[in-house]
matplotlib code that plots the C-alpha trace (Angstrom):
import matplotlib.pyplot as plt

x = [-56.3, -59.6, -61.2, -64.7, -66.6, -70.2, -71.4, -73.8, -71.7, -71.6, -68.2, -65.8, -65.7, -62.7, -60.9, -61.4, -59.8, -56.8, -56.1, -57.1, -54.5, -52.0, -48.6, -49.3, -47.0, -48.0, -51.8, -52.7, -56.5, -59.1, -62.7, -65.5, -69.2, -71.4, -74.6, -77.3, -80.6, -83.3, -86.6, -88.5, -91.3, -88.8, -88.2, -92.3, -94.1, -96.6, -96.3, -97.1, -93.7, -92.0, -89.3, -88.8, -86.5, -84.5, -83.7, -80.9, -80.0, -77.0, -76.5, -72.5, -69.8, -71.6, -72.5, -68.3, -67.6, -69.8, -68.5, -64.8, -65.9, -67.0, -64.0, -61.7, -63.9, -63.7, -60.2, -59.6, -61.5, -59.9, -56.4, -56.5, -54.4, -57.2, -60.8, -62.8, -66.3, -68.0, -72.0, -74.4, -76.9, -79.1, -81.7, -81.3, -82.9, -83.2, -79.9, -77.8, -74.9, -75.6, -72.6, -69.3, -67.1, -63.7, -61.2, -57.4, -55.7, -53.0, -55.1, -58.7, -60.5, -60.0, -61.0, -64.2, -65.1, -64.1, -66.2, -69.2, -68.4, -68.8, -71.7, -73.8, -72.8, -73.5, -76.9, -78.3, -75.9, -74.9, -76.9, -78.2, -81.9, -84.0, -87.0, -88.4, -90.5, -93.0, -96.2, -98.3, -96.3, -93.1, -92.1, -89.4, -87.6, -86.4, -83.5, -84.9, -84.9, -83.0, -80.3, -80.4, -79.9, -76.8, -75.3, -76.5, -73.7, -71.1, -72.4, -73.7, -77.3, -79.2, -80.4, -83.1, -86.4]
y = [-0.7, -1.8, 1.2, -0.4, -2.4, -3.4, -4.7, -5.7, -4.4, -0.6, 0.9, 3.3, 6.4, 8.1, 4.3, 4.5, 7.6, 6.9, 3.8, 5.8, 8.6, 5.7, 6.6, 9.0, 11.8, 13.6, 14.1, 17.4, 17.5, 14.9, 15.1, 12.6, 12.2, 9.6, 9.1, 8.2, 6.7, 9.5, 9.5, 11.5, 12.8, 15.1, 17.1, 16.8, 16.6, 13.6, 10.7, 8.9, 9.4, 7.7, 5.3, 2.7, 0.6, 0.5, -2.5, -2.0, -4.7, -5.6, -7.8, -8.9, -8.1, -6.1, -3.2, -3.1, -2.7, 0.2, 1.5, 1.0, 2.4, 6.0, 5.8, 5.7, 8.4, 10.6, 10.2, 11.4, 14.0, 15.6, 15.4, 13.8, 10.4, 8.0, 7.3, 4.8, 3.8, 2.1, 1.1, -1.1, -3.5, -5.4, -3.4, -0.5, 1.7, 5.8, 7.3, 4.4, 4.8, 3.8, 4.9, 6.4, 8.6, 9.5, 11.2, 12.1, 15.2, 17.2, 20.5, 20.4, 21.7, 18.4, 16.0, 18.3, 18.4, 14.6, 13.5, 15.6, 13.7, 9.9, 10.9, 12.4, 9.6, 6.9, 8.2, 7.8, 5.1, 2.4, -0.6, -0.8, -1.3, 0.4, -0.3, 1.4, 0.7, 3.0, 2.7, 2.4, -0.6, -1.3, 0.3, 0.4, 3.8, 5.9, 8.2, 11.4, 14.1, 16.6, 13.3, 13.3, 17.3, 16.9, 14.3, 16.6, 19.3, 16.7, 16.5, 13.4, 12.3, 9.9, 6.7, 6.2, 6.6]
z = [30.9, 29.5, 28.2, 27.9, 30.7, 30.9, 34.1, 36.7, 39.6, 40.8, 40.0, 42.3, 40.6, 42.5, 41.8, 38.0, 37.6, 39.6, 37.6, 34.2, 35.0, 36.3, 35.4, 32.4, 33.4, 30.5, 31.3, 32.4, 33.0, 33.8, 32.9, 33.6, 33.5, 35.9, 35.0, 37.9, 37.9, 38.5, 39.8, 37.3, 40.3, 41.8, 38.6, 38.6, 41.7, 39.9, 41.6, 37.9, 36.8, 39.8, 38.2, 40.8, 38.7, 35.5, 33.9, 31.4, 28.7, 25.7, 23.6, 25.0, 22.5, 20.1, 22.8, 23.5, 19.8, 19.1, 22.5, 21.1, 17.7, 19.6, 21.4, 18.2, 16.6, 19.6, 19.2, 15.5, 16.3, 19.7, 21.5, 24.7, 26.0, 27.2, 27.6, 29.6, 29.9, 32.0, 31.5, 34.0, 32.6, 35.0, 37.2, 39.1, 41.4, 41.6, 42.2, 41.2, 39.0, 35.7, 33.5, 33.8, 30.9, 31.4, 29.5, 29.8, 28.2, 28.4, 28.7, 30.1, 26.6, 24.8, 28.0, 27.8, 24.8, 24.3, 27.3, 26.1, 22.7, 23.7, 26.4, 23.4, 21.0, 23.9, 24.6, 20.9, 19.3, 22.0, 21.6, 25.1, 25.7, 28.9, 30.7, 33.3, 35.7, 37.0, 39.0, 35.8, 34.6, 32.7, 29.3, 27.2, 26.7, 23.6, 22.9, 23.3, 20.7, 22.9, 22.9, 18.9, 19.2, 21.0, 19.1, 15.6, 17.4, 16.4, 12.7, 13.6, 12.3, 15.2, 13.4, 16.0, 14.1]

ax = plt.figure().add_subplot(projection="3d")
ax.plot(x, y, z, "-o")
ax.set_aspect("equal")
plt.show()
């Protein structure tokens, strides 16, 4: 199984981790993550901060070799079976699906703590570019600071000054 896929199309959640699992007697706990396109004005009643659209982009075959690299780092660094990932590009609307993480393990500490891992590391260090749009125009978007925080847990420094 392909454990990185970037795409335009939505992806089946429930189907991804059937076919991750597939076969792997050994694999005790499953953990995943999905990611969903959010419209900022519910968290703050301002109709300002409506995102209508996002528009993610990559540059194709770089974006699935940092992806890869997490991947292998995530894996010296916990002990679980397998890991997928799956990102969107292209534009989306509020409550889309925009990315999927999902780890196997024998025990459920490591598929945590493994798909907490590659989120975090995704969020600052994946070469994806976002734009949203809101009524006030388009703009591009950073990598928060609370996203650098969570990837300093790791003993990882963000690069994304």
């Amino acid at each position: 199984m392909e454990r990185v896929s970037i795409q335009l199309e939505d992806f089946d959640h429930a189907a991804e981790l059937v076919h991750l699992r597939e076969g792997d007697w050994r694999v005790g706990a499953v953990c995943s993550f999905v990611g969903t396109v959010r419209d900022t004005r519910a968290l703050t009643g301002v109709a300002s901060d409506e995102i209508q659209s996002m528009e993610l982009e990559h540059y194709p075959g770089m974006t699935e070799k940092a992806i890869e690299a997490m991947i292998d780092e995530a894996h010296r660094r916990f002990d679980f079976y397998a890991a997928r990932v799956v990102h969107r590009i292209g534009r989306l609307l509020p409550a889309d699906q925009i990315v999927l993480v999902a780890v196997t393990s024998a025990h459920r500490g490591e598929s945590f703590k493994a798909c907490e891992f590659l989120m975090d590391y995704l969020k600052t260090q994946a070469p994806f570019w976002k734009k949203e749009q809101t009524p006030q125009g388009a703009q591009w978007v950073d990598a928060r600071v609370s996203d650098d925080a969570a990837l300093a847990r790791w003993g990882i420094a963000a690069s994304n000054v």
